[in-house]
C-alpha positions in Angstrom: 103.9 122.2 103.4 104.2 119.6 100.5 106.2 120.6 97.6 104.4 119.5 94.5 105.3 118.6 91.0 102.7 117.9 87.8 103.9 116.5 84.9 102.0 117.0 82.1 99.6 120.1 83.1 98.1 120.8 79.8 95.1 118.0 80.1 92.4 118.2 81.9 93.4 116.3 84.7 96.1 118.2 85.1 93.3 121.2 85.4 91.3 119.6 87.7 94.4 118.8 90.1 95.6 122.2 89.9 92.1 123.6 91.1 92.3 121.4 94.0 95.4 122.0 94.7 94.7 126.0 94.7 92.9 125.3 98.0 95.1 122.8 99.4 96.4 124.1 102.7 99.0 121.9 103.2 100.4 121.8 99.2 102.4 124.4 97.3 102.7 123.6 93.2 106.3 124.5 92.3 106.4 122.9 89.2 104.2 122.2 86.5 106.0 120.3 82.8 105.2 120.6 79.5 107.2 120.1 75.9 106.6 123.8 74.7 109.7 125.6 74.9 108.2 129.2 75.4 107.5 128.9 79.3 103.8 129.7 78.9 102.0 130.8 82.3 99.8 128.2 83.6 96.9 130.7 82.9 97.5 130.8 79.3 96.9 127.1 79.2 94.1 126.7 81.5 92.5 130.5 81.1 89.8 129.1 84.2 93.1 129.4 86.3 93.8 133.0 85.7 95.0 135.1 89.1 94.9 131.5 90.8 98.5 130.9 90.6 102.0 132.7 89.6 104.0 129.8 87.8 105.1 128.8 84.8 105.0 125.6 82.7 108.5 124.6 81.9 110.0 121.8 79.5 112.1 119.9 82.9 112.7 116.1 82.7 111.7 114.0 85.2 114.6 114.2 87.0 114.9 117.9 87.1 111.1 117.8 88.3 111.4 115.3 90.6 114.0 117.2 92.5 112.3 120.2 93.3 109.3 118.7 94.9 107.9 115.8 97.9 105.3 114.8 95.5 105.2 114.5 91.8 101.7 113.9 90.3 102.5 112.2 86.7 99.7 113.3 84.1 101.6 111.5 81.1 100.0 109.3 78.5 101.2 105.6 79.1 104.0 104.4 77.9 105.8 107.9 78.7 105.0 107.1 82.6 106.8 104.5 82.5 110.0 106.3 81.5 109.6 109.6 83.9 108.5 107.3 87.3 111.7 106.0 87.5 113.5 109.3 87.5 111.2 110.9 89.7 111.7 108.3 92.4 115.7 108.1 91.7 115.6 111.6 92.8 114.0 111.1 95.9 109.7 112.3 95.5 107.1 109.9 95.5 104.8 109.6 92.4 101.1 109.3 92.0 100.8 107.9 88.5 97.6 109.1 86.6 98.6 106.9 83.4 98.1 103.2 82.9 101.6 102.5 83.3 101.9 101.0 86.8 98.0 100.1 87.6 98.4 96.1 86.2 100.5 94.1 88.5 101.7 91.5 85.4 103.9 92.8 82.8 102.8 90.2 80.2 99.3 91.5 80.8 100.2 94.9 80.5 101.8 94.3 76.8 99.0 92.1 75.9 96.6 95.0 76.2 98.4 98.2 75.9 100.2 97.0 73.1 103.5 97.5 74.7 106.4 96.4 76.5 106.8 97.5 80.0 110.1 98.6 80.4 110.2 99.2 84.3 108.3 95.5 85.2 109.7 95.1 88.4 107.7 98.3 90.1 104.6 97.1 88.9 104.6 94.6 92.5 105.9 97.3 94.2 103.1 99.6 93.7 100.4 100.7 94.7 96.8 100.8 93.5 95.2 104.2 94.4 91.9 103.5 95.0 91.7 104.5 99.1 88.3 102.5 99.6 90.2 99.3 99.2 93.7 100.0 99.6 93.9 102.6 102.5 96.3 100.9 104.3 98.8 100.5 102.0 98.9 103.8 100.2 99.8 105.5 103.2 103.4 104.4 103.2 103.4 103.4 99.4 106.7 105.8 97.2 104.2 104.8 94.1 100.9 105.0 93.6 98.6 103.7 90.4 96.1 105.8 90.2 93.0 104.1 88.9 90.7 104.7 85.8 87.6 106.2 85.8 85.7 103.3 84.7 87.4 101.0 86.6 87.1 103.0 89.9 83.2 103.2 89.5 83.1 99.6 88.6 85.2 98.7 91.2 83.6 100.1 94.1 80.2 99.5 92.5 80.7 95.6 92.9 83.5 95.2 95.9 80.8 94.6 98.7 78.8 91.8 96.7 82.3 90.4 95.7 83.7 90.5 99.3 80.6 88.9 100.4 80.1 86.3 97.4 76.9 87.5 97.3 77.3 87.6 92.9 79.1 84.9 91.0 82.1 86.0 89.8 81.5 85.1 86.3 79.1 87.0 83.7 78.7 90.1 85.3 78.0 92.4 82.6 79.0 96.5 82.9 77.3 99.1 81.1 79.0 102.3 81.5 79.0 105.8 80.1 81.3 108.6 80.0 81.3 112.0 79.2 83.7 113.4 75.9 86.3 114.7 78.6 87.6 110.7 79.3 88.7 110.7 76.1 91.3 113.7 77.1 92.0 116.9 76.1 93.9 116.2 72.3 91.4 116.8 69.8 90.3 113.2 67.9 88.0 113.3 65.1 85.4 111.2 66.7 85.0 113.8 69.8 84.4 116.7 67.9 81.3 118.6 69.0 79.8 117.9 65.8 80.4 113.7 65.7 79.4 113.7 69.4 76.3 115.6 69.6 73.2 114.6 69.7 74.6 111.0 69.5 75.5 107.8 71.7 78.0 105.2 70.6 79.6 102.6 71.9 83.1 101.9 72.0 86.1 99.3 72.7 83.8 96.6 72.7 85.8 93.5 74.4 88.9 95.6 74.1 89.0 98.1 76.4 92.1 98.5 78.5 90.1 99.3 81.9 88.5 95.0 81.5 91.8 93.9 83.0 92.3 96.5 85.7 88.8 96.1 86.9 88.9 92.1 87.0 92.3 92.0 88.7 91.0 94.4 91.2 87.6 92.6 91.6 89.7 89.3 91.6 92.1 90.6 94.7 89.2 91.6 96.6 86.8 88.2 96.4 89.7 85.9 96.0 88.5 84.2 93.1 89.1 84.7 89.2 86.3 87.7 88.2 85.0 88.2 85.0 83.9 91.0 83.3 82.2 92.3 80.0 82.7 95.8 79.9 80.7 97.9 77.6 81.5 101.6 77.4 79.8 104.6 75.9 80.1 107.8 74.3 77.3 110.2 75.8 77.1 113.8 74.5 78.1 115.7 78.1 80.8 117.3 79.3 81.9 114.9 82.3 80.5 112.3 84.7 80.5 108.2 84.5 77.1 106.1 84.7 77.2 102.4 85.5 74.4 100.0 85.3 75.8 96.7 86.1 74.3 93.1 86.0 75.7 90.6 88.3 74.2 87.4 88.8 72.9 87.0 92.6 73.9 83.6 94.2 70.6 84.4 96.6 68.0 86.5 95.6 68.4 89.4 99.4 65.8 92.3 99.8 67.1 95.6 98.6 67.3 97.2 102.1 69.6 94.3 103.0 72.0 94.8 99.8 72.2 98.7 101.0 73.4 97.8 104.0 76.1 95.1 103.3 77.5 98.1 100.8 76.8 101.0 103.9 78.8 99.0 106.1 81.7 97.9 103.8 81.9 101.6 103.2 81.5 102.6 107.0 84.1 105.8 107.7 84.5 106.4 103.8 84.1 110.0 103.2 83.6 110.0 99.4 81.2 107.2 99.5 77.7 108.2 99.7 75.4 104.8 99.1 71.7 106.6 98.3 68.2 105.3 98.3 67.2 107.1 94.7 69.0 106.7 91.6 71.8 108.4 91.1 72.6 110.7 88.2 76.0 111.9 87.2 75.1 115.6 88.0 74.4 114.2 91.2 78.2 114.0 91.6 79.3 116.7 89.5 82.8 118.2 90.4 83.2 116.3 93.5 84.9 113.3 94.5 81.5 112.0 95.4 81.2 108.0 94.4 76.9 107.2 95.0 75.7 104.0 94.9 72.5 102.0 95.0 71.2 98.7 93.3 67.6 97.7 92.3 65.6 94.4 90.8 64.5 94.6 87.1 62.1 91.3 87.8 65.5 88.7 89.5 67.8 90.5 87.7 70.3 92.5 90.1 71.4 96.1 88.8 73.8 98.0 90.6 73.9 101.7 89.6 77.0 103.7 90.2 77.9 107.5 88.9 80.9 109.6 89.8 82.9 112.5 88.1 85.0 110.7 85.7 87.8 114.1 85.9 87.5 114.1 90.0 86.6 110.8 91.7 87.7 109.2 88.2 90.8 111.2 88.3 92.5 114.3 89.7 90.1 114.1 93.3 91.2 110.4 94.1 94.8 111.5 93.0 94.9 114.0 96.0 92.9 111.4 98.3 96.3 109.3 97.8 98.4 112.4 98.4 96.8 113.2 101.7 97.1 109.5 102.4 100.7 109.4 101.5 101.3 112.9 103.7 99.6 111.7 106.6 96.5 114.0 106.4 93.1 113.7 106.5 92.1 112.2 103.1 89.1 115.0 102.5 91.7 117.6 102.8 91.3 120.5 100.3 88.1 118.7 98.5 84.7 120.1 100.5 83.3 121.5 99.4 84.3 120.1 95.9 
C-alpha cells in the first residue's frame, strides 16, 4: 500500500485526485496540505467528499509532508513547486508535479515564458515528462515526474503519430482548442465569473500562452525536428472538457482510413486512448481519462479532432497513470470505470 501525500488539496485537481484516489486499492492518502491554520476536514473543503475519507488538511511544509508518504502529488501553483519538490525528494518520496514548474527541460525557456527564474534548474533534465503514451518507459523508474497540461496533452497526443511518421510538416500547424472555466482553477478571477462566462466564447493568450512551448518541445522530441505551433485557446461556457481542432499541413494527401490506422497502431496497448470513427465531443470523455481521437478533410485541408477531460486526462487521471507507473502497477488501476 502506497502512502500518499497532496500538496495543495483545495483546487480542483486536488478533488479530482482525491476521488480517484478513494477507490485506489493499492493507495492510502495520509496527508493532504493547505495554508489555513484551522485543520479543516477535507469534507469541509470539498463537501462532494463527505463520509469518503477521515483526514484532515494541515499547514505541513514540504518536508514534513514529504516524510510521511511514498508518493507526494504536488498541486501548487508554479513557482511554489519549484520550492516544495526539492524538499519532498530530500526526504526521501517521489513527486508527481501538477504545476508548470518541472515540465520545460530549459531554464532560459522556462523564465522567458513564466516570467520567472527557475531556482531548481538542474532537475528540469532529470525529470520526467508525465505523459505515459510517449514516455512509459521512463516514468516507471523516474523520482520526478512533470505532469503535463491539459492543452498540451490533447495537442500532444492529437499530432504524435503524423509527427512520428512525418506525415505533417512541422511548421504551421495551427491548434484551435477550447476549455471548460474549470482550467482556469478554482480561485475566483473576474473574467470566470458565471456572469462574464455565460452565454459567451472568448479567446485568450493569443501567441502567449505558456502551454506553446511545452507542446513544441514535446512535438519536437518526438519527430526529431524543430515543431511549430500556433496555439489558439478558448473560453467555452461548460464546466470541464478540452476540444481540439487542429490544422496540420499533410506532406501527402493519405485516405482517412489510412491516417486511423497509423494513429491505432502508434497507440496499440494504450488503455486511455480510444481513436473513434465519429467526432468526438467532450461529454464523450467526461470524467474519464479517456483521450478520443479522429481526423477528417475540410476540401485538402487535414483536421485532427481531439477531446479529453481537461480535470482527469488533462490533470488528476494522468497524474495517477504516472503513479501506478512509478509503483509498478497496472496504469488503469483505480480509474474504470472513471
Amino acid at each position: 500500500m502506497a502512502r500518499v501525500a497532496i500538496l495543495g488539496a483545495t483546487g480542483y485537481t486536488a478533488l479530482e485526485l482525491l476521488k480517484i484516489l478513494a477507490r485506489h486499492p493499492q493507495a492510502e492518502v495520509v496527508a493532504a496540505t493547505t495554508r489555513q491554520e484551522d485543520r479543516p476536514s477535507i469534507s469541509k473543503i470539498h463537501p462532494s467528499l463527505t463520509g469518503m475519507f477521515d483526514l484532515k488538511c494541515e499547514n505541513l511544509n514540504a518536508e514534513q509532508a514529504g516524510k510521511l508518504c511514498d508518493i507526494a502529488f504536488c498541486c501548487l501553483p508554479h513557482t511554489a513547486s519549484m520550492e516544495a519538490v526539492p524538499q519532498l525528494l530530500d526526504a526521501g518520496c517521489r513527486v508527481v508535479d501538477l504545476s508548470a514548474d518541472y515540465r520545460l527541460t530549459d531554464p532560459g525557456v522556462y523564465e522567458t515564458w513564466y516570467e520567472h527564474v527557475h531556482t531548481d534548474p538542474t532537475r528540469l533534465a532529470t525529470a520526467v515528462y508525465g505523459l505515459p503514451e510517449i514516455y512509459g518507459s521512463r516514468i516507471p523508474g523516474a523520482r520526478l515526474v512533470a505532469n503535463p497540461g491539459c492543452y498540451t496533452s490533447t495537442s500532444i497526443l492529437a499530432l504524435a503519430p503524423l509527427v512520428a511518421e512525418k506525415i505533417i510538416e512541422p511548421q504551421g500547424i495551427v491548434i484551435d482548442a477550447k476549455s471548460g472555466i474549470s482550467g482556469a482553477g478554482r480561485t475566483p478571477k473576474l473574467a470566470n465569473l458565471f456572469s462574464e462566462c455565460n452565454e459567451s466564447v472568448t479567446a485568450y493568450s493569443i501567441g502567449n500562452h505558456r502551454h506553446t512551448p511545452e507542446i513544441e518541445q514535446v512535438l519536437s522530441d518526438v519527430g526529431q525536428a524543430k515543431v511549430q505551433v500556433a496555439f489558439n485557446p478558448h473560453l467555452m461556457p461548460m464546466d470541464r472538457g478540452i476540444f481540439c481542432s487542429i490544422y496540420p499541413r499533410i506532406t501527402e494527401k493519405r485516405p482517412v482510413a489510412e491516417l486511423l490506422e497509423i494513429f491505432r497502431k502508434f497507440y496499440a496497448g494504450q488503455p486511455f486512448m480510444r481513436i473513434v470513427d465519429h467526432i468526438p465531443s467532450t461529454k464523450d470523455v467526461a470524467h474519464t481519462n479517456f483521450c478520443d481521437i479522429t481526423v477528417r478533410y475540410n476540401r485538402d485541408q487535414l483536421v485532427v479532432f481531439a477531446a479529453i477531460d481537461n480535470l482527469i486526462k488533462g490533470a488528476s487521471g494522468v497524474a495517477v497513470q504516472n503513479m501506478n507507473l512509478m509503483l509498478g502497477l497496472d496504469q488503469r488501476m483505480g480509474m474504470l470505470p472513471c
